[in-house]
C-alpha positions in Angstrom: 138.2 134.0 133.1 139.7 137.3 131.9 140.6 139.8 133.9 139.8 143.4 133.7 142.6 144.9 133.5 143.1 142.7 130.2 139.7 143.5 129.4 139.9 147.1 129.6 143.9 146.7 127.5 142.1 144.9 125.0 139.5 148.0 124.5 142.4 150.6 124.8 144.6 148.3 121.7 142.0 149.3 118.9 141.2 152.9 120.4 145.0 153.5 120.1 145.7 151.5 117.3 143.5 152.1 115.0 143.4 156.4 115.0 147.6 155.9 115.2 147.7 154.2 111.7 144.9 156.2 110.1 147.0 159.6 111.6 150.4 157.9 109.8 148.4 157.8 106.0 147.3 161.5 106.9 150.6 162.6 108.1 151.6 160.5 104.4 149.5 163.1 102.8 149.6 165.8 104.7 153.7 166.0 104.3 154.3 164.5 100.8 151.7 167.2 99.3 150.1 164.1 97.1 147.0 162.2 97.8 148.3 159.4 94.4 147.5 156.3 95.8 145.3 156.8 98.3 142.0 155.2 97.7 138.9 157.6 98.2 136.5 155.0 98.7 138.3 153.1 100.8 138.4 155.5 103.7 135.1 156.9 103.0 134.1 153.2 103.8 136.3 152.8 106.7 134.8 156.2 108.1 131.0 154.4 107.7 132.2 151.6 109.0 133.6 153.0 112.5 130.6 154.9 113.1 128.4 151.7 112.1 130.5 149.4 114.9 130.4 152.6 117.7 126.5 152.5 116.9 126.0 149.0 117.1 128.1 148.4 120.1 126.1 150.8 122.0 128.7 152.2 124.6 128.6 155.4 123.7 130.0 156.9 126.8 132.8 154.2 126.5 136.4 156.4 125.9 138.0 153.2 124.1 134.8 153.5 121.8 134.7 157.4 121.1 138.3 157.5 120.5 138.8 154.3 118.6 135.8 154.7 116.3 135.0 157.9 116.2 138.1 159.4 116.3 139.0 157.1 113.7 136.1 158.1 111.5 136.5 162.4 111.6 140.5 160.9 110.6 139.1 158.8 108.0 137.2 161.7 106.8 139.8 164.0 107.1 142.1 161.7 104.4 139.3 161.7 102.1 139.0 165.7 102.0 142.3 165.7 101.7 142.7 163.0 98.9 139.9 165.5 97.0 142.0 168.3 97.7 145.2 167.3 96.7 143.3 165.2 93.5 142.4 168.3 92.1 145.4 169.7 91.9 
């Protein structure tokens, strides 16, 4: 049996993780001033994606959950505004 404080690391991996890299291709973007490779649907998909898992799971008071998939998401979204941005000029 697992325990729970591996239990609750194993929820804390993801909402760490996952916002960490997705704030490393935004701070890419943010400080290069270029959006060229970054693909638009991609992290539009991601966003959908997160918000699709934090909905299914159904935890939504769960901090690991909000943080990992949500926060993800609004970071995912904020790329892709970006990537527009930056696209057009």
């Amino acid at each position: 049996m697992i325990s729970q404080f591996v239990m609750e690391l194993a929820g804390w991996l993801p909402g760490v993780i996952f916002p960490g890299a997705t704030a490393l291709q935004l701070y890419k973007i943010w400080k290069g001033g270029t959006a060229r490779g970054v693909s638009i649907s991609t992290w539009s998909l991601f966003a959908i994606g997160n918000v699709g898992l934090y909905i299914y799971a159904q935890k939504y008071a769960s901090l690991q959950l909000i943080v990992g998939l949500l926060g993800t998401a609004v970071l995912d979204t904020v790329i892709v505004v970006l990537a527009l941005a930056r696209e057009r000029k």
